[in-house]
DOBAKOL-876322 format. One line per 4 residues: number of its first residue (from 1); their letters; for each residue z, x, y of C-alpha. Coordinates in steps of 0.1 Angstrom, whole numbers, plus 5000, padded with zeros to 4 digits. Layout:
% DOBAKOL-876322
NUM	A	Z X Y ~ ...;
END
This chain:
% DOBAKOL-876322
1	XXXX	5074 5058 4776 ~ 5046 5044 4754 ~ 5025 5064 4736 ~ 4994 5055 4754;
5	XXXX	5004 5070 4785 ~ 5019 5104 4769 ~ 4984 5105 4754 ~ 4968 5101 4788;
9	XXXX	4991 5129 4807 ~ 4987 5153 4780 ~ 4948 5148 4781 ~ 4951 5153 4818;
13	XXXX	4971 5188 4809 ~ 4939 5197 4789 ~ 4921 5190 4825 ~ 4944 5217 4850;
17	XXXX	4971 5190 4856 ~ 5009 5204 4850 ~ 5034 5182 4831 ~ 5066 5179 4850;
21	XXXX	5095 5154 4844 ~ 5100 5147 4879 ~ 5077 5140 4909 ~ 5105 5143 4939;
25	XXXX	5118 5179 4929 ~ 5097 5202 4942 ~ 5060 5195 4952 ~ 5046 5170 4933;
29	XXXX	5016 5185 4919 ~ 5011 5173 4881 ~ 5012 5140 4856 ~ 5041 5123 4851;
33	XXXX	5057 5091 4836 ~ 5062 5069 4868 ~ 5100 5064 4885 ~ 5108 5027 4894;
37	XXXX	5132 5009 4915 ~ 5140 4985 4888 ~ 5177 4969 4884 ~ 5181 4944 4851;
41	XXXX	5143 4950 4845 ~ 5130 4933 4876 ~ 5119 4954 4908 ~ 5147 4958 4930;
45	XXXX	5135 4955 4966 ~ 5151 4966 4998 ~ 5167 4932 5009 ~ 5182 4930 4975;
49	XXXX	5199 4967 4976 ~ 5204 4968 5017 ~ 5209 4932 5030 ~ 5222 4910 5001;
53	XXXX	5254 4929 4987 ~ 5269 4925 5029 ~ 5257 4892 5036 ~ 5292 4883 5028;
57	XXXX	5310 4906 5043 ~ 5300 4912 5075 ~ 5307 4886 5097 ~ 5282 4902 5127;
61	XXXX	5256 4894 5106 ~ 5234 4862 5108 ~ 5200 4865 5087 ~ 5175 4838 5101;
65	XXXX	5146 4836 5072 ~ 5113 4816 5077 ~ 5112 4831 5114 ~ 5084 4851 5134;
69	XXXX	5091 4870 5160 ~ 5069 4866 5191 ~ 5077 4893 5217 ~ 5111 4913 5234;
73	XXXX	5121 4901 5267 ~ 5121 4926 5294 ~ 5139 4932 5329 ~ 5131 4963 5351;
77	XXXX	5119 4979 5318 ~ 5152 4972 5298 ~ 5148 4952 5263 ~ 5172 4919 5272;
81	XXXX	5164 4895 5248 ~ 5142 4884 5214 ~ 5120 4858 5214 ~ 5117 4844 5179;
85	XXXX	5098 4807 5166 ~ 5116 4792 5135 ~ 5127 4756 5125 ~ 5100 4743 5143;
89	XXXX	5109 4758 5177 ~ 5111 4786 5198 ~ 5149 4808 5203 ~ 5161 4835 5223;
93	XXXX	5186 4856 5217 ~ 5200 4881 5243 ~ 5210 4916 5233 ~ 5244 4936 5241;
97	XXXX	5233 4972 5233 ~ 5199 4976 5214 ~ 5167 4962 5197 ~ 5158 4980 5164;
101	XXXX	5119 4968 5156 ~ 5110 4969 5117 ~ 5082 4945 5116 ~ 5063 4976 5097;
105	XXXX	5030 4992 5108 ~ 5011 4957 5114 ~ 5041 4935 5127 ~ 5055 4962 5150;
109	XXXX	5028 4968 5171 ~ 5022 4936 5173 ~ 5057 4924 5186 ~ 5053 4955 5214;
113	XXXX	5018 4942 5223 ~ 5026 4905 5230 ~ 5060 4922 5247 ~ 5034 4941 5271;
117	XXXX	5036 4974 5256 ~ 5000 4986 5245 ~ 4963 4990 5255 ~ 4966 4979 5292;
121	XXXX	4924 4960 5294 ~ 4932 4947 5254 ~ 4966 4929 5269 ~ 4951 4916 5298;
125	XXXX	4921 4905 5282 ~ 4945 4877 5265 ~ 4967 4872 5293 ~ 4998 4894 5283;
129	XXXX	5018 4906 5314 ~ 5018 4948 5312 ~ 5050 4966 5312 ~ 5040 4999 5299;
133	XXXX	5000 5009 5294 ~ 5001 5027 5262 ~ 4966 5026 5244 ~ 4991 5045 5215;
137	XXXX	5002 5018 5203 ~ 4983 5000 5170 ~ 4961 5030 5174 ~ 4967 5061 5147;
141	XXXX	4961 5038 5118 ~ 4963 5050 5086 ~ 4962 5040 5051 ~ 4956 5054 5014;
145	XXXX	4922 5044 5003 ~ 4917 5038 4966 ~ 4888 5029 4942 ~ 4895 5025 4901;
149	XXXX	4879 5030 4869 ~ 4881 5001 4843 ~ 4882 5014 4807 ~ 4887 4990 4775;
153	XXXX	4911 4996 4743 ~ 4901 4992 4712 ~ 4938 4978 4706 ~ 4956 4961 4722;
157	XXXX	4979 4979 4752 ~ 5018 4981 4737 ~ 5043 4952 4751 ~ 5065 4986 4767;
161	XXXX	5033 4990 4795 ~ 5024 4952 4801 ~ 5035 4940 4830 ~ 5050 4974 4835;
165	XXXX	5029 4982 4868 ~ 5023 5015 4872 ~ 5029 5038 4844 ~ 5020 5070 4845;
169	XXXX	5008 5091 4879 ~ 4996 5122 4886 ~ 4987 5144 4920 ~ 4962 5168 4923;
173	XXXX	4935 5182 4951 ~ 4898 5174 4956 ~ 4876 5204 4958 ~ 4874 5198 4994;
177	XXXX	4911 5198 4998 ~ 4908 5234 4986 ~ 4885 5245 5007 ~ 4896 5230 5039;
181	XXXX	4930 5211 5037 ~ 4964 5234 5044 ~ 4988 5205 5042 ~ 5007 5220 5012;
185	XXXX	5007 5189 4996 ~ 4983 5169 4972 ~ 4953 5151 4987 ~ 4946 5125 4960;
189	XXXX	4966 5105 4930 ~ 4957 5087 4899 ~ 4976 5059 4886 ~ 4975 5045 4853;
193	XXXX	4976 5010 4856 ~ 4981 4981 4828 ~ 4954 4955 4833 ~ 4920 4950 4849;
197	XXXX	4930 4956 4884 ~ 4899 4972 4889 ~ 4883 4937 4897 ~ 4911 4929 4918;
201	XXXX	4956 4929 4909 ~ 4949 4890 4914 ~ 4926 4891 4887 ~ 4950 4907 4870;
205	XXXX	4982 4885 4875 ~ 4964 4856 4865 ~ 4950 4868 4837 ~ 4984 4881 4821;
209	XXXX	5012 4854 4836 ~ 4996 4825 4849 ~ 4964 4808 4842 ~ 4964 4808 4804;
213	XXXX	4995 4784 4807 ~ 4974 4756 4823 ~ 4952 4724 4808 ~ 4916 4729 4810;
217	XXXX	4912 4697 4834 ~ 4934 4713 4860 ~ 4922 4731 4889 ~ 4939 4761 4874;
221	XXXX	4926 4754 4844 ~ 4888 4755 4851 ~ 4898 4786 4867 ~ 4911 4804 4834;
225	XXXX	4878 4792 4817 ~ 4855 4814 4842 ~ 4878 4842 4838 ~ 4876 4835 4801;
229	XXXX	4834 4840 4801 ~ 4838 4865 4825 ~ 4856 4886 4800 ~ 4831 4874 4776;
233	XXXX	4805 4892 4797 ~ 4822 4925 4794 ~ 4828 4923 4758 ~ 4863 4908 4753;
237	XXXX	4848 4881 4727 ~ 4867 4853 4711 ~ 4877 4831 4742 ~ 4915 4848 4742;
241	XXXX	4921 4861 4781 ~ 4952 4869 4775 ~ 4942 4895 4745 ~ 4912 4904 4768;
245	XXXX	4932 4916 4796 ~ 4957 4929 4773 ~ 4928 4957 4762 ~ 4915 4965 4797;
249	XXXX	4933 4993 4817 ~ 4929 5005 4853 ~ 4932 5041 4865 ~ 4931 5038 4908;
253	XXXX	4916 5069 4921 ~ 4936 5069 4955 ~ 4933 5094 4988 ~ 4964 5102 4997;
257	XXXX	4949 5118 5032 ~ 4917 5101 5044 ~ 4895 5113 5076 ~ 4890 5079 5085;
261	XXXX	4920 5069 5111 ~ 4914 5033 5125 ~ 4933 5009 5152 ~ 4946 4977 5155;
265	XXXX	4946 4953 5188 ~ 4949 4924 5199 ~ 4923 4893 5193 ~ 4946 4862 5205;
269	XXXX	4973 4853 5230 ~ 4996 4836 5202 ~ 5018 4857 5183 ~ 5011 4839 5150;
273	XXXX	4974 4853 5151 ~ 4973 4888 5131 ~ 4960 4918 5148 ~ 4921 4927 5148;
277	XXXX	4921 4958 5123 ~ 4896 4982 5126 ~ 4899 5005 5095 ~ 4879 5038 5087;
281	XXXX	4868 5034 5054 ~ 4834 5048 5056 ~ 4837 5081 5061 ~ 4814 5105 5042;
285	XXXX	4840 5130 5029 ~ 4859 5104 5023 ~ 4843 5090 5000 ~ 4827 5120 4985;
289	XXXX	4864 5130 4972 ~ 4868 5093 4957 ~ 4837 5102 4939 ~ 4853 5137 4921;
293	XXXX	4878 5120 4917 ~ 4864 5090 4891 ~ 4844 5121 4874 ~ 4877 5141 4868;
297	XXXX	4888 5110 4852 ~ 4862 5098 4839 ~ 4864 5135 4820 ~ 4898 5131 4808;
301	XXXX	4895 5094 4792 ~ 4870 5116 4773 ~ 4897 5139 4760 ~ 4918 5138 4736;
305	XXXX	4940 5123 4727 ~ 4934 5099 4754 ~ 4902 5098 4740 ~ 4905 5082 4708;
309	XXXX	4928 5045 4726 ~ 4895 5040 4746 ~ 4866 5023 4734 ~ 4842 5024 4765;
313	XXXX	4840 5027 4801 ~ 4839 4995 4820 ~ 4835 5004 4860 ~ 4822 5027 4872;
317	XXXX	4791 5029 4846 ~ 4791 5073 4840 ~ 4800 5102 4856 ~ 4776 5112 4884;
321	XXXX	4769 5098 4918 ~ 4789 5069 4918 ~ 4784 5062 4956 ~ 4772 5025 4954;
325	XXXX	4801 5016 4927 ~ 4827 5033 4954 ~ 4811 5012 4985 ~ 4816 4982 4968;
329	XXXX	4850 4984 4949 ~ 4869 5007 4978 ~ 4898 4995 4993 ~ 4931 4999 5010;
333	XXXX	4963 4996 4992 ~ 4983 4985 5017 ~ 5000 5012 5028 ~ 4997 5011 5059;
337	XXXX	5011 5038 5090 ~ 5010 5057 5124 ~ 5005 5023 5147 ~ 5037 5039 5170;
341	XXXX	5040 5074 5156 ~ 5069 5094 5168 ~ 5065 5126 5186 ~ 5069 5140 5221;
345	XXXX	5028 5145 5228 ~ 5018 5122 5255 ~ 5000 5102 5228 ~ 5033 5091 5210;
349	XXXX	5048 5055 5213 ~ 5084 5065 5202 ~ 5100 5099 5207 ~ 5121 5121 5179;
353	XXXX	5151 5092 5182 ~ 5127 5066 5176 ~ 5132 5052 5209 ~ 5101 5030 5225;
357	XXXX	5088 5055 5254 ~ 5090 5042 5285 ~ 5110 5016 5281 ~ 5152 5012 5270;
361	XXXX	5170 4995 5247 ~ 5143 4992 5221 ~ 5135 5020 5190 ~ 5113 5018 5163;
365	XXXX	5125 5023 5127 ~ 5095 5017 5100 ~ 5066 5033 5091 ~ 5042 5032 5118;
369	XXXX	5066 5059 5135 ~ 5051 5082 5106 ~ 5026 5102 5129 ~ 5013 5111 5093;
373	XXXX	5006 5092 5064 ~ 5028 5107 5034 ~ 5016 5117 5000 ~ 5022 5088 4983;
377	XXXX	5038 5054 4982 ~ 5056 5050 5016 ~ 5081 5028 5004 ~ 5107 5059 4999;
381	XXXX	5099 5071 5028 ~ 5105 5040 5052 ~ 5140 5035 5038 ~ 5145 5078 5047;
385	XXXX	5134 5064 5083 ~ 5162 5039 5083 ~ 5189 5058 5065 ~ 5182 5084 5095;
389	X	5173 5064 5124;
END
């Protein structure tokens, strides 16, 4: 816990946020220091903790890796068999009891679409026999929406938050939320990020761990040099990127509950094409709450003692109507859900067991089953849906 970011969630105490130790008991109203799943110092992901400790000792099962799935195999309605390309050809395996689909909220409704579960005219469009007409499916698409604010040290950030990720976060409500939301839970976070990911996290990456490592007559190389003079161009002098991105911060303004709910569908008969998304990211209260949101923080870099680390704003240029700066840098961070939400509503693709309506032998277990998209990361919260389903 660097002193940098305990200066930065006591400052946002001075603005109406609470200070509480822990964001998972209770609501999670407040600033905190950010929990990680981190074994040994490196991010422990779900394969390593779920998959890789039983690979060895459970004999029924066989992971196939470099594989994508192209469709289920149905008879009279009944999931039969998995159709899957790897090693350069196409397999099929036949199933005993049950298919469990966790391609997540772009691969599963993807797989049920090319299996002939979906928008009946999209399906047939590209030739795709129909089994079930269920316009549900890749529809209800939701994601967190995020723009940032770039700020610059006048020292360098401490080793104990580079390459740290996300330090420090905090929850709160837009006015809006106040007046019209009755969720019970928080409609926007702030995360306090190491590095200038407000230009882009692959900005950042290269900045930090790769390019500096590279002769100027590589590719690579040439690349770390127009990085170099673009720093140079926001005032990180002296040619050092790696100092330069060392001093440049990020805090992503992020709505945890947008108005904008897009769809996904089919543009292609072969399974390796992605989906056509059509996100929402243009509505007008939307991004009206973004826009609070980089003022109240915009506001608390200019408290102390947050206040005295930062030597100037970088992005966006001053409190006010940032509209323009938001149009340009917003974005989706890749959360995304709802493409076969569960309920029992006529509009649902699985039902309260997860199970594919319509059809047997098939259930759903990621996090396009959330019907709504949950305040916060929804990494947590997909591994609840497996542990339960």
């Amino acid at each position: 816990n660097c002193r940098l970011v305990c200066d930065w969630i006591t400052s946002m105490s001075k603005n109406g946020f609470n200070v509480k130790g822990d964001y998972n008991d209770g609501d999670n109203y407040g600033a905190f220091h950010t929990q990680q799943n981190v074994r040994g110092q490196i991010r422990h992901d779900a394969f390593s903790s779920f998959i890789e400790p039983i690979l060895d000792t459970h004999p029924n099962l066989t992971v196939v890796s470099c594989a994508t799935t192209y469709k289920v195999i149905f008879k009279d309605k009944v999931a039969k068999a998995v159709q899957f390309f790897a090693d350069g050809k196409l397999h099929v395996i036949n199933v005993k009891n049950e298919i469990v689909l966790s391609a997540g909220a772009t691969g599963s409704p993807q797989i049920l679409m090319h299996s002939g579960i979906g928008d009946a005219d999209n399906l047939k469009k590209y030739g795709v026999e129909v089994i079930v007409d269920n316009p549900s499916v890749g529809s209800n698409f939701i994601d967190h929406i995020s723009t940032s604010l770039g700020f610059r040290l006048h020292n360098e950030a401490p080793c104990s938050l580079l390459g740290s990720g996300l330090a420090g976060t905090a929850f709160g409500d837009s006015t809006w939320a106040k007046k019209n939301q009755k969720l019970g839970c928080p409609d926007m976070q702030y995360c306090f990020t190491a590095g200038p990911i407000f230009q882009s996290a692959f900005n950042s990456v290269l900045t930090r761990n790769i390019v500096p490592f590279y002769p100027r007559d590589t590719m690579l190389g040439k690349l770390y040099r127009s990085f170099v003079n673009y720093f140079e161009g926001i005032g990180c002098p002296g040619g050092s990127l790696h100092a330069a991105a060392n001093k440049i911060l990020t805090i992503g303004v992020v709505l945890n509950h947008p108005s904008g709910i897009g769809n996904m569908r089919l543009r292609s008969r072969d399974p390796r094409v992605p989906l056509k998304m059509n996100a929402k990211m243009d509505n007008q209260e939307d991004l009206d709450r973004l826009n609070e949101g980089l003022n109240d923080m915009i506001k608390v870099l200019n408290t102390e003692p947050i206040a005295s680390h930062v030597e100037t704003i970088l992005q966006p240029q001053g409190p006010g109507d940032n509209m323009d700066y938001i149009r340009k840098k917003c974005y989706a961070i890749w959360h995304p859900v709802g493409t076969c939400k569960m309920g029992e509503a006529d509009d649902a693709v699985v039902d309260s067991k997860l199970r594919v309506k319509s059809v047997s032998g098939i259930r759903v277990m990621d996090a396009s089953c959330m019907p709504y998209i949950v305040s916060g990361n929804t990494q947590v919260a997909s591994y609840l849906i497996a542990a339960r389903g």
